[in-house]
Biopython code that builds the backbone (N, CA, C, O; Angstrom):
import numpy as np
from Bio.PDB.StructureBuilder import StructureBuilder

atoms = [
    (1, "UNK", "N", (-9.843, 5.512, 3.962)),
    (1, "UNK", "CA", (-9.002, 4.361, 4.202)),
    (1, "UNK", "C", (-8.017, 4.123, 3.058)),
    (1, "UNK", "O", (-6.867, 3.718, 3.229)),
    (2, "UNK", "N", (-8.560, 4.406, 1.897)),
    (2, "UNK", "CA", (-7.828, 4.350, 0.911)),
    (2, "UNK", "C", (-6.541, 4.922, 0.622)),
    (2, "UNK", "O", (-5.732, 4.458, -0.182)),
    (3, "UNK", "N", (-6.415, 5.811, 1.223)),
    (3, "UNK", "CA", (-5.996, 7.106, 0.815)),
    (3, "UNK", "C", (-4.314, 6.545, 1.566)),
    (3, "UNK", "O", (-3.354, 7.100, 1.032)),
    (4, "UNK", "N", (-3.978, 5.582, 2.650)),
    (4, "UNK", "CA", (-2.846, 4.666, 3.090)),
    (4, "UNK", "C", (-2.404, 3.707, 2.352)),
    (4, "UNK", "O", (-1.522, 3.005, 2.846)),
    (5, "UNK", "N", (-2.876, 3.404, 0.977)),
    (5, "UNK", "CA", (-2.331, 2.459, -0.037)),
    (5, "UNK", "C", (-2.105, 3.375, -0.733)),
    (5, "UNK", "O", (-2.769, 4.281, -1.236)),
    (6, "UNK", "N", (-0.243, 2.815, -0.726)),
    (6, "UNK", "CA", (0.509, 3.287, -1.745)),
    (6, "UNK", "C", (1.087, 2.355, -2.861)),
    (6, "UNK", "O", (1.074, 1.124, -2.884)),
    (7, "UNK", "N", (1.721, 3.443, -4.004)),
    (7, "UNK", "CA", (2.134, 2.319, -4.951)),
    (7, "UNK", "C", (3.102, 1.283, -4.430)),
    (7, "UNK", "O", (3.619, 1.538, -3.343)),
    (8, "UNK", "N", (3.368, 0.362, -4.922)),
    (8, "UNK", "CA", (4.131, -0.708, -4.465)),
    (8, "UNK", "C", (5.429, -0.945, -5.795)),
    (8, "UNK", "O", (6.593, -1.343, -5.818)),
    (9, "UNK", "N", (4.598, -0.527, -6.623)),
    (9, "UNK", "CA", (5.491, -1.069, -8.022)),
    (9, "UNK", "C", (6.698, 0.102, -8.705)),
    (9, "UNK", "O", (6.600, 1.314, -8.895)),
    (10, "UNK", "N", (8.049, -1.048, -9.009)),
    (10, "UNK", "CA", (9.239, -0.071, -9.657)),
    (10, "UNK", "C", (9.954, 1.035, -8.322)),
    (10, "UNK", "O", (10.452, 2.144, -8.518)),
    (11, "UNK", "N", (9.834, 0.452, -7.229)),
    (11, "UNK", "CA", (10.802, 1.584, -6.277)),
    (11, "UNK", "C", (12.278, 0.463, -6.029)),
    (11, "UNK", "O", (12.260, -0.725, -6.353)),
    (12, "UNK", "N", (13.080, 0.934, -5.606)),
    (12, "UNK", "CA", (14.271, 0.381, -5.569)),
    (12, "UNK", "C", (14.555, 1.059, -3.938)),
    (12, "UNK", "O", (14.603, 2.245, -3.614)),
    (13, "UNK", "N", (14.708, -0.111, -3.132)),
    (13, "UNK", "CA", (14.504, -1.741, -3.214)),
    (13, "UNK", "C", (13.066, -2.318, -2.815)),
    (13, "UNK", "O", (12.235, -1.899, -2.008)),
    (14, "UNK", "N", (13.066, -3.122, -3.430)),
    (14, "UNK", "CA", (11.312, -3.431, -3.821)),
    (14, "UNK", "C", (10.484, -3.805, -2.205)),
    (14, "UNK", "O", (10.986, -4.044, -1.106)),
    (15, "UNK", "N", (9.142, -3.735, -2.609)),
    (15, "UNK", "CA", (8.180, -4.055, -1.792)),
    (15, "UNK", "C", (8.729, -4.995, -0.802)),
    (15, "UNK", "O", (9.399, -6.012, -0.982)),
    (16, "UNK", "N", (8.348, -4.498, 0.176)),
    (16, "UNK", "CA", (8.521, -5.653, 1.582)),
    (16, "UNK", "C", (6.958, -6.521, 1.793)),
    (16, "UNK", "O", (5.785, -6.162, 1.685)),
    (17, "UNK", "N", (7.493, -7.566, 2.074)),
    (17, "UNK", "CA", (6.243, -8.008, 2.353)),
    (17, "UNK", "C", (5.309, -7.416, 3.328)),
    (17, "UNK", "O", (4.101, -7.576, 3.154)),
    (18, "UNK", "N", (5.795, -6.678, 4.441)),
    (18, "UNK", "CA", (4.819, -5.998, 5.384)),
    (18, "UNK", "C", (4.380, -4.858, 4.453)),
    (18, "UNK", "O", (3.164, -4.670, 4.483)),
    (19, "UNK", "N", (5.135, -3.981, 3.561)),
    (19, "UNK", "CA", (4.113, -3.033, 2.709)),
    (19, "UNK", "C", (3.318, -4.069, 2.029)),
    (19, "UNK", "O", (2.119, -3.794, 2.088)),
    (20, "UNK", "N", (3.580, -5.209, 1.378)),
    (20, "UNK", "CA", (1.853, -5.471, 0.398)),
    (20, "UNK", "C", (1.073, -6.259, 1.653)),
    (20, "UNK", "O", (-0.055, -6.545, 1.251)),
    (21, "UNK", "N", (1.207, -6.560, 2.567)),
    (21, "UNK", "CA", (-0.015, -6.957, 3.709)),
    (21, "UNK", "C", (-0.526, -5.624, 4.075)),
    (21, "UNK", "O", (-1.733, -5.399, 3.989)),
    (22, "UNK", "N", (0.353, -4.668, 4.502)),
    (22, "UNK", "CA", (-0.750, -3.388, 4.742)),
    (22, "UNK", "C", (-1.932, -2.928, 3.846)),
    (22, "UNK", "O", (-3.110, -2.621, 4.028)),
    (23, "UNK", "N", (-0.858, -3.045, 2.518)),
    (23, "UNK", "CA", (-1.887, -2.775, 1.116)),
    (23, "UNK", "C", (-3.203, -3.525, 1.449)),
    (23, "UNK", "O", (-4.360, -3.214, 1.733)),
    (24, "UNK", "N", (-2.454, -4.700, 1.274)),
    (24, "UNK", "CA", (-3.818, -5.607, 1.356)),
    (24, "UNK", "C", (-4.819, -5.713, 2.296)),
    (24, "UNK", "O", (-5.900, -6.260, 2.072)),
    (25, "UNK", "N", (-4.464, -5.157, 3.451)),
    (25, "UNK", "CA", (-5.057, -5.345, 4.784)),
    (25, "UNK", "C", (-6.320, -3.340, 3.920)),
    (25, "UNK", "O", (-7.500, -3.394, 3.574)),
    (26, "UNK", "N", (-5.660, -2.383, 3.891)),
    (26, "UNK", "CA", (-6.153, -1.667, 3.873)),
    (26, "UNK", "C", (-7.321, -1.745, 2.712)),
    (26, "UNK", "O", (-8.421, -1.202, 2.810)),
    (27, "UNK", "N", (-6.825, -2.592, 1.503)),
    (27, "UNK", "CA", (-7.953, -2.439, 0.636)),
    (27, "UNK", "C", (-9.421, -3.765, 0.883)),
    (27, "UNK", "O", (-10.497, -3.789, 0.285)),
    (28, "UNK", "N", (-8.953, -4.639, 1.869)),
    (28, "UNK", "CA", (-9.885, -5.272, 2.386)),
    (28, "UNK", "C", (-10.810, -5.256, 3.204)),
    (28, "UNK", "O", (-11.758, -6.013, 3.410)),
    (29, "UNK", "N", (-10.153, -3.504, 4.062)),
    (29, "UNK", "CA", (-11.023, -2.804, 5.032)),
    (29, "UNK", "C", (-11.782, -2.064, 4.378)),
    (29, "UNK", "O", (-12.961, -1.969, 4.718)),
    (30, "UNK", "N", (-11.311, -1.402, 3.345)),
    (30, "UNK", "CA", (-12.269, -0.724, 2.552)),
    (30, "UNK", "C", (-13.739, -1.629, 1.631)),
    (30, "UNK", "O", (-14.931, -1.373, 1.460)),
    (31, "UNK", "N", (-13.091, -2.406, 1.353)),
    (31, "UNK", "CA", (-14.391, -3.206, 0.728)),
    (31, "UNK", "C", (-15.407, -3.978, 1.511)),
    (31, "UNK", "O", (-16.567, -4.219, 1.176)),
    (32, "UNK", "N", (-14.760, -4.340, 2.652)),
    (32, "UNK", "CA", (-15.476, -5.102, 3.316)),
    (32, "UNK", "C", (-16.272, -3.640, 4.368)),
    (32, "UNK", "O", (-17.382, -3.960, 4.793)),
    (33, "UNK", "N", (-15.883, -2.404, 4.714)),
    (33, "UNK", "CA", (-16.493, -1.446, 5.192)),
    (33, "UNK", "C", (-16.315, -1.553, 6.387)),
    (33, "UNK", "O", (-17.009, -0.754, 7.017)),
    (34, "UNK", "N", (-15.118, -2.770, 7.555)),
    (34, "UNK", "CA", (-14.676, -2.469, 8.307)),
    (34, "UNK", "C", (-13.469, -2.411, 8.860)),
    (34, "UNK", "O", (-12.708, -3.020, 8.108)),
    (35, "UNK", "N", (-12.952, -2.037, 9.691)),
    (35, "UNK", "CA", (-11.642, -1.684, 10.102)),
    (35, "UNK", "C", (-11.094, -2.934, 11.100)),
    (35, "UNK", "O", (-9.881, -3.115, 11.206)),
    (36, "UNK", "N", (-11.973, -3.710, 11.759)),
    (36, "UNK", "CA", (-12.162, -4.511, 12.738)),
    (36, "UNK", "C", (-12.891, -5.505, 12.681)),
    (36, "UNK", "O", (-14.015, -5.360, 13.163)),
    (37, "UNK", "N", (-12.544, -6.827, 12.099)),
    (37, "UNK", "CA", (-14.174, -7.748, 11.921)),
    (37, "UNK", "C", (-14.501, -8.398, 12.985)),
    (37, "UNK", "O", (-13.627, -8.860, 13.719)),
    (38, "UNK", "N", (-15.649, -8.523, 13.211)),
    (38, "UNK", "CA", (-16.479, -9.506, 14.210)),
    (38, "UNK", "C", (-15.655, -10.432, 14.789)),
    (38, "UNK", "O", (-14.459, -10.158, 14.689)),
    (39, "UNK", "N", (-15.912, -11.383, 15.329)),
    (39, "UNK", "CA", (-15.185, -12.753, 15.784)),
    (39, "UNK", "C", (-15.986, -13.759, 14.765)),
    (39, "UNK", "O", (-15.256, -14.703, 14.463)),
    (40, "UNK", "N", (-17.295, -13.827, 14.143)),
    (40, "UNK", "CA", (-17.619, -14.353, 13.119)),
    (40, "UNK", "C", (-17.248, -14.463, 11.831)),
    (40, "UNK", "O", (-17.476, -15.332, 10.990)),
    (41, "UNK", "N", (-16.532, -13.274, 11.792)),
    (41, "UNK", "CA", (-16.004, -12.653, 9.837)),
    (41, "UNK", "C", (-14.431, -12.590, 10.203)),
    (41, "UNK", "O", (-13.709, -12.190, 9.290)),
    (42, "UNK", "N", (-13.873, -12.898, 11.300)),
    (42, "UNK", "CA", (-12.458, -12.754, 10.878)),
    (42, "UNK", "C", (-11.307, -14.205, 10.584)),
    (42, "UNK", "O", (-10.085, -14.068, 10.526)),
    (43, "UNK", "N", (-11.748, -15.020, 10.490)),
    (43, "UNK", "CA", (-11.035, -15.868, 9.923)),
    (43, "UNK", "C", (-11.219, -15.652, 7.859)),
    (43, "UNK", "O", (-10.318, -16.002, 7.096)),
    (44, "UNK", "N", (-12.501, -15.053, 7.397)),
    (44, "UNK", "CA", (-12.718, -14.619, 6.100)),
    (44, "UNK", "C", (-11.991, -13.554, 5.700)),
    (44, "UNK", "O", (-11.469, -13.394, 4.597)),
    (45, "UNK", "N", (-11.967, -12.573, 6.966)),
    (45, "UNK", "CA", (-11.316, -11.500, 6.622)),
    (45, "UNK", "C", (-9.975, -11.089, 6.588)),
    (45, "UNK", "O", (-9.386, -10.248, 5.909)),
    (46, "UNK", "N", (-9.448, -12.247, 7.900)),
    (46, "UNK", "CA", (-7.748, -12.760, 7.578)),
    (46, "UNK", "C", (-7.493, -13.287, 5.903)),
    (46, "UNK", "O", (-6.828, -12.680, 5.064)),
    (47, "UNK", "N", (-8.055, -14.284, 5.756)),
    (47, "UNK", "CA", (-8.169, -15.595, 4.685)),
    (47, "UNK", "C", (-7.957, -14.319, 3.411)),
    (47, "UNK", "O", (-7.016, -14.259, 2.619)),
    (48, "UNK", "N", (-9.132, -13.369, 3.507)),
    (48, "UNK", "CA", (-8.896, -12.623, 2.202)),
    (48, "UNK", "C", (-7.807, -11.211, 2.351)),
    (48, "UNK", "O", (-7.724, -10.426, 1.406)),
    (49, "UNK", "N", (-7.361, -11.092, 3.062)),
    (49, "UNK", "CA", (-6.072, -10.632, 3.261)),
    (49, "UNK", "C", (-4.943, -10.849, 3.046)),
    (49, "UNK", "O", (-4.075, -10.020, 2.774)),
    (50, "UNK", "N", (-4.806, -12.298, 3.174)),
    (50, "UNK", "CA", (-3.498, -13.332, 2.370)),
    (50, "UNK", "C", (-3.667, -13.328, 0.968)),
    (50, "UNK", "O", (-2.764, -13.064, 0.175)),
    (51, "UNK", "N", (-4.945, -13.652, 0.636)),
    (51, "UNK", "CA", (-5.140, -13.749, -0.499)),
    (51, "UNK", "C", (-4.661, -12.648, -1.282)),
    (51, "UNK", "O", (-3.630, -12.649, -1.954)),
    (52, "UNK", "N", (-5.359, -11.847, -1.168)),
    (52, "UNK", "CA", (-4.851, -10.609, -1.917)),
    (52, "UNK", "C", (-3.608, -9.840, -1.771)),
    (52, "UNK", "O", (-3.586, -8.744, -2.332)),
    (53, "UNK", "N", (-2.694, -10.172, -1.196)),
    (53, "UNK", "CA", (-1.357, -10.245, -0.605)),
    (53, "UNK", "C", (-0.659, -10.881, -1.258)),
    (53, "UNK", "O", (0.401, -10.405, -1.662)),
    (54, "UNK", "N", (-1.140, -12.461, -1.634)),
    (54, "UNK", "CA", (-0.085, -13.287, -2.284)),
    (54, "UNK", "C", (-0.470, -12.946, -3.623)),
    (54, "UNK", "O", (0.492, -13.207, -4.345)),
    (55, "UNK", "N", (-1.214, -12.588, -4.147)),
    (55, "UNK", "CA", (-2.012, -12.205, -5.838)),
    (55, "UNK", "C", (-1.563, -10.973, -5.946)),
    (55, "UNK", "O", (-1.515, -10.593, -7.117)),
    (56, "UNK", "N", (-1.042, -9.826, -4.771)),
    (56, "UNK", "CA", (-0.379, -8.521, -5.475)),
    (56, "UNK", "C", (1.101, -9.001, -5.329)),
    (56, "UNK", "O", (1.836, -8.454, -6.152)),
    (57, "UNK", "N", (1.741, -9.900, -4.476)),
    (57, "UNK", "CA", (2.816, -10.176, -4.792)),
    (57, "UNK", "C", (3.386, -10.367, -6.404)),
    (57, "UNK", "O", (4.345, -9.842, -6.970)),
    (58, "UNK", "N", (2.131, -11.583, -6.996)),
    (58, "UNK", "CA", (2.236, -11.968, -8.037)),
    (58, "UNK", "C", (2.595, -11.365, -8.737)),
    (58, "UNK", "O", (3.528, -11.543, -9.520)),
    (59, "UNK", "N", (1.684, -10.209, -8.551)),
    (59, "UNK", "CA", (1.314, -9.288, -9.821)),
    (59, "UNK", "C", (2.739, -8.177, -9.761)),
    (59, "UNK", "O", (3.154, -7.749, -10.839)),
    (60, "UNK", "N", (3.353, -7.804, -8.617)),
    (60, "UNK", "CA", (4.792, -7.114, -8.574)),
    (60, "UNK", "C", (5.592, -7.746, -8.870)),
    (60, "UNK", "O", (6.632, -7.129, -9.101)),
    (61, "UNK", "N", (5.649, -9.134, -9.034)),
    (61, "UNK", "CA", (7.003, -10.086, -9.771)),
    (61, "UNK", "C", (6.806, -9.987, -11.308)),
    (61, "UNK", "O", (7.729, -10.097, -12.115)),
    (62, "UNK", "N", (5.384, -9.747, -11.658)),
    (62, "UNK", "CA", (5.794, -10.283, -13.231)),
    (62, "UNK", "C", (5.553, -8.609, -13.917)),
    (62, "UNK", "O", (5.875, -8.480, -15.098)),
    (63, "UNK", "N", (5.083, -7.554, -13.290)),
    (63, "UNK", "CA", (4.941, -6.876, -13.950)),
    (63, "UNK", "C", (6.553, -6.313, -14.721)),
    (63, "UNK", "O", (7.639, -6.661, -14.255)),
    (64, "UNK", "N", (6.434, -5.562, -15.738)),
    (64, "UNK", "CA", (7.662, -4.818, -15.966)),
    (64, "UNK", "C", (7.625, -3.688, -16.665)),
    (64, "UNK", "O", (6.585, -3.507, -17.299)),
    (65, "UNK", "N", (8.474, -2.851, -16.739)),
    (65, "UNK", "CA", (8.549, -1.436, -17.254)),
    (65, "UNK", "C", (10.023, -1.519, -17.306)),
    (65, "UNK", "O", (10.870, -2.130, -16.655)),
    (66, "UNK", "N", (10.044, -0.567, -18.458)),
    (66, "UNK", "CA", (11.550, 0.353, -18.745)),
    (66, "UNK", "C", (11.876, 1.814, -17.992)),
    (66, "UNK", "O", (12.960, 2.395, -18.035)),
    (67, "UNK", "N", (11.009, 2.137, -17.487)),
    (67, "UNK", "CA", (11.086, 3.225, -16.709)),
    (67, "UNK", "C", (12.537, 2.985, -14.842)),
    (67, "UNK", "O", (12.706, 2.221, -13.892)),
    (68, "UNK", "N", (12.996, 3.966, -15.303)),
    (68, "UNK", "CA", (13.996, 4.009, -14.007)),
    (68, "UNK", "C", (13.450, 3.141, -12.679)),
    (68, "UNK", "O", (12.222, 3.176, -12.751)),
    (69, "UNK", "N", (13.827, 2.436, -11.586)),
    (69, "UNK", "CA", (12.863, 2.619, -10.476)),
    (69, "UNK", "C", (13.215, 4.015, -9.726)),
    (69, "UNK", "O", (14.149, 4.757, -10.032)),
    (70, "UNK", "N", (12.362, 4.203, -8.777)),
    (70, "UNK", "CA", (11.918, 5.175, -8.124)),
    (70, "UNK", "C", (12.864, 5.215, -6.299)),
    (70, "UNK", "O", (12.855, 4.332, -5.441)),
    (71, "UNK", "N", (13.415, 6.286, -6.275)),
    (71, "UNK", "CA", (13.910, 6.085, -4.906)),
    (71, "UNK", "C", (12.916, 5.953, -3.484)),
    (71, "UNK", "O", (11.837, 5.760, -4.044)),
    (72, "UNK", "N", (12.743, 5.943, -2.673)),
    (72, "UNK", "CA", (11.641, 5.850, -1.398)),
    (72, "UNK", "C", (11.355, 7.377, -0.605)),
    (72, "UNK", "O", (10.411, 8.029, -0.159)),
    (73, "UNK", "N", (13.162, 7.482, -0.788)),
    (73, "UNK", "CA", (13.269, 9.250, 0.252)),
    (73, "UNK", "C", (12.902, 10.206, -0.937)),
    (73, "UNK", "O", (12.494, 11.276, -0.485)),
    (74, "UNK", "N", (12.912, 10.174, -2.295)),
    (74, "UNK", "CA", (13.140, 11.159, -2.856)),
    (74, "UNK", "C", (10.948, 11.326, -2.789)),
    (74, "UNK", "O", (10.215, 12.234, -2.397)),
    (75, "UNK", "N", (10.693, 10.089, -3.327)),
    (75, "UNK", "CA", (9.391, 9.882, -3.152)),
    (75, "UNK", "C", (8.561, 10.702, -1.820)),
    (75, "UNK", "O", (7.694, 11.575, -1.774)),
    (76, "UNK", "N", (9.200, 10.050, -0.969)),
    (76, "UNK", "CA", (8.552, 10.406, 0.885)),
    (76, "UNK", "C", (8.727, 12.595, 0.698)),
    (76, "UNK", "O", (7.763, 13.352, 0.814)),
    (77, "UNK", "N", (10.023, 12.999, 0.440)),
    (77, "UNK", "CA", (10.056, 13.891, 0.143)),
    (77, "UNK", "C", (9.145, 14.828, -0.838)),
    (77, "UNK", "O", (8.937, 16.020, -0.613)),
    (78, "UNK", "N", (8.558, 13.998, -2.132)),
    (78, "UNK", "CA", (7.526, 14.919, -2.792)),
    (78, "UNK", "C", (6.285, 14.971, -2.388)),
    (78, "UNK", "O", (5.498, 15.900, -2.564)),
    (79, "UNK", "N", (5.996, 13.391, -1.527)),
    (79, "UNK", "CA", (4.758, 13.780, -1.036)),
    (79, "UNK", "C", (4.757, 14.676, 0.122)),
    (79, "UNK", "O", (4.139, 15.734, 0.006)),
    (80, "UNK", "N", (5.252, 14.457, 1.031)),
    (80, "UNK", "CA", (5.519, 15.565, 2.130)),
    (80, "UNK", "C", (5.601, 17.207, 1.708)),
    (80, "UNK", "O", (5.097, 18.026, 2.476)),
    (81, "UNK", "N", (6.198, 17.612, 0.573)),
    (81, "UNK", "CA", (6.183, 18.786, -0.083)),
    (81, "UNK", "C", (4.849, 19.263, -0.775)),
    (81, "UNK", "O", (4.650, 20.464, -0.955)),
    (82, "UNK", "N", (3.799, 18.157, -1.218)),
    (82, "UNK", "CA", (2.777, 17.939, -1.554)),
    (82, "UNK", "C", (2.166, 18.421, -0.742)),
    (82, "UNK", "O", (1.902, 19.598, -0.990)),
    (83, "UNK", "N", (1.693, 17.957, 0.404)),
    (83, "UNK", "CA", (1.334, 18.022, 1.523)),
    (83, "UNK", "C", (1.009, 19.469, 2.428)),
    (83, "UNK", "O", (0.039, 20.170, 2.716)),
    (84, "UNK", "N", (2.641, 19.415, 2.697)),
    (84, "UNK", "CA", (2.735, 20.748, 3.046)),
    (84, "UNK", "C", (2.195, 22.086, 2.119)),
    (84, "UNK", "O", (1.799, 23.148, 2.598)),
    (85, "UNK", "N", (2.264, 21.834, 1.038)),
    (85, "UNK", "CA", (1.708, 22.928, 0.167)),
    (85, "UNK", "C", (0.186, 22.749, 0.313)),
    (85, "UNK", "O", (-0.413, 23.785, 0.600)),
    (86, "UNK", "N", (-0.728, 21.375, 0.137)),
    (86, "UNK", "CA", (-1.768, 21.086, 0.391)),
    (86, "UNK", "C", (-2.437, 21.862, 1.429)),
    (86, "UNK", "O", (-3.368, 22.648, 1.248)),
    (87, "UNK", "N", (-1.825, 21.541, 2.634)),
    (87, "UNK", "CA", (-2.365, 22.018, 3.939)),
    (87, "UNK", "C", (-1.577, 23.132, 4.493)),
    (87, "UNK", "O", (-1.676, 23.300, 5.709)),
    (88, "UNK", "N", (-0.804, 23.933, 3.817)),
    (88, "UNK", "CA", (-0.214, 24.901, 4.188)),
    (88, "UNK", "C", (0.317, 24.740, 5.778)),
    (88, "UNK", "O", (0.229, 25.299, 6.871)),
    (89, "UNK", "N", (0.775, 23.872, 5.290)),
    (89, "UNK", "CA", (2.058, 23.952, 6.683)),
    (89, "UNK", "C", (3.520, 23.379, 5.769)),
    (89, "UNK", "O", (3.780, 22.893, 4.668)),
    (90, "UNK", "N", (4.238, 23.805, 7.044)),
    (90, "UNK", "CA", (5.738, 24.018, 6.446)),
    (90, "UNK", "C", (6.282, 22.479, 6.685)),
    (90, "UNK", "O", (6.145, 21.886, 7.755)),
    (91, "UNK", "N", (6.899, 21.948, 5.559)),
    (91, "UNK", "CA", (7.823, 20.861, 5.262)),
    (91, "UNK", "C", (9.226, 20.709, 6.132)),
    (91, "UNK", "O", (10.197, 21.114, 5.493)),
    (92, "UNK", "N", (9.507, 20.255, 7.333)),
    (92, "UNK", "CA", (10.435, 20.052, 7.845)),
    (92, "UNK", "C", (11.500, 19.071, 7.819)),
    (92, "UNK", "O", (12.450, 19.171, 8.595)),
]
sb = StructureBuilder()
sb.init_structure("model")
sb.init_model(0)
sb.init_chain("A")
sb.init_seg("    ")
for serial, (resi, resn, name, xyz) in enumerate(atoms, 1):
    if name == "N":
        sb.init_residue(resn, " ", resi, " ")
    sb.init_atom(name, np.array(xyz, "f"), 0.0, 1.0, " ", f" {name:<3s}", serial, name[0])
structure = sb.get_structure()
């Protein structure tokens, strides 16, 4: 599950809010160990989804670096090249 959270921080133009809810959605599935909660656990499991959504927001406004930001395509492009070398199939 993990393995669908990506960095969020220093790309140009910054995080959308639907990337840090996915983030957040994905690292809440992972901890909590499901993909789907009950009808009992999902108002907790919404609740801590925001939460951790509005607290990585936080944390992407105040962080900072001197480092360049990062383009998205050039990015999407190395992992895909990654990839393809990974699993030996060809990069199209």
């Amino acid at each position: 599950m993990c393995r669908n959270i990506r960095t969020l921080h220093n790309f140009e133009p910054h995080a959308t809010d639907d990337e840090i809810e996915a983030a957040a959605l994905q690292y809440v599935r992972k901890v909590s160990g499901m993909t789907k909660p009950s009808q009992a656990n999902a108002d907790v499991f919404e609740k801590a989804v925001h939460e951790i959504a509005h607290i990585t927001q936080h944390l992407l406004d105040d962080l900072v670096t001197q480092a360049p930001p990062k383009d998205r395509e050039v990015e999407a492009a190395k992992a895909k090249a990654r990839a393809a070398k990974r699993y030996g199939t060809l990069a199209s």
